[in-house]
N, C-alpha and C positions, 0 to 999 in steps of 0.2 A: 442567537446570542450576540450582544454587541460585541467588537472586535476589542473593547477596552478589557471585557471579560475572558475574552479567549488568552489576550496575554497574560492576566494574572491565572489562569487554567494551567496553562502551558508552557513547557520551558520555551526557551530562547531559540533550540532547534523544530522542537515541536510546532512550534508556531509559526517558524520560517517556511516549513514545507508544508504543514496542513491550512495554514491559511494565506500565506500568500505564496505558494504552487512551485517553492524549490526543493532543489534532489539534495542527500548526503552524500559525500565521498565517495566510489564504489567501495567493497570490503569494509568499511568503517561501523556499519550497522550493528547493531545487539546481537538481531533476526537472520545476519547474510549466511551462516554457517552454523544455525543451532536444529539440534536434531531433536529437541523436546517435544513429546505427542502435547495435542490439546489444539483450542482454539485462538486463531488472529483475531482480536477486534481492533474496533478502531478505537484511537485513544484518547479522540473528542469525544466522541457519547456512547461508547462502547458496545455498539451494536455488532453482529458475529457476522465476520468477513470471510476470512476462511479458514479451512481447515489444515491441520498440520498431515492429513493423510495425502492432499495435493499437493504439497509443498516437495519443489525437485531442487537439484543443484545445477541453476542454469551457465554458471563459470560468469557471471557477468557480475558479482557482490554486492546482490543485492536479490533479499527474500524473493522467487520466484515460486509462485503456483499453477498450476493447469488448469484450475476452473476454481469461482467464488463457490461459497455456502449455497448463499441462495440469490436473492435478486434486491440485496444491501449495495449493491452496485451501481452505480450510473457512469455513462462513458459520453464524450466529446472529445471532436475534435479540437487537436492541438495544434496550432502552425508557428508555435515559436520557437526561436533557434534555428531559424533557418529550414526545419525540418517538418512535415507531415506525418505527426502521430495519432493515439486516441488514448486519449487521458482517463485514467477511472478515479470516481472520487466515492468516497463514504453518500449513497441516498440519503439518509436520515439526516446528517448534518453538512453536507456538501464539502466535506473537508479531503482533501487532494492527499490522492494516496501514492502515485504512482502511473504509468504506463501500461497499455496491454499491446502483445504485439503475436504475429500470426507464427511463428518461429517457434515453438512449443511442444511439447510430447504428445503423444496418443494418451488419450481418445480426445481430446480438444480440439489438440495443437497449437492452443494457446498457452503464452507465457506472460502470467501477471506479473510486471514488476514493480516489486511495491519498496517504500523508502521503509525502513525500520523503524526511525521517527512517529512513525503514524500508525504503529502498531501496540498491542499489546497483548499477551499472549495468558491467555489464560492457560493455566497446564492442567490436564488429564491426572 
């Protein structure tokens, strides 16, 4: 989709972090502190990210899970900001969800941290 479309899609935040690759506030999120079952999708093209039974409380404010759905995932490295991460973005629409980092619970031990912006939550 051209990015002229993506803006009238998406709000003003939506758009900042899903298309061009910024965070929200920590704790500022929808998503950083809800305990509602159901499904993450993404909230460019709504394909199923993950699930509210991964979803942990990593104390960093912002939606953290221990492993995706299934493989709606795609990861690259990051080297901005001074720093070496790996980035995960929505497969289907390449839209920038967030970080993953090896600091996470059993059985993974990964921690997806994903922006709230870039989710939506289908509930159970």
């Amino acid at each position: 989709m051209p990015e002229d479309e993506w803006k009238e899609k998406l709000t003003e935040d939506q758009y900042s972090i899903c298309r061009m690759k910024g965070t929200e506030p920590p704790f500022s999120g929808q998503y950083h502190d809800c305990k509602e079952k159901g499904i993450y999708q993404c909230v460019c093209c709504g394909v199923d990210l993950f699930s509210s039974e991964t979803k942990f409380d990593s104390g960093t404010g912002w939606p953290s899970f221990w492993e995706p759905i299934s493989d709606n995932i795609q990861d690259e490295t990051d080297a901005s900001h001074g720093m070496l991460r790996t980035e995960v973005m929505c497969k289907k629409c390449g839209s920038h969800l967030g970080h993953v980092f090896n600091d996470g619970p059993v059985p993974t031990g990964l921690r997806y941290c994903i922006n709230s912006a870039s989710l939506r939550l289908q509930k159970k």
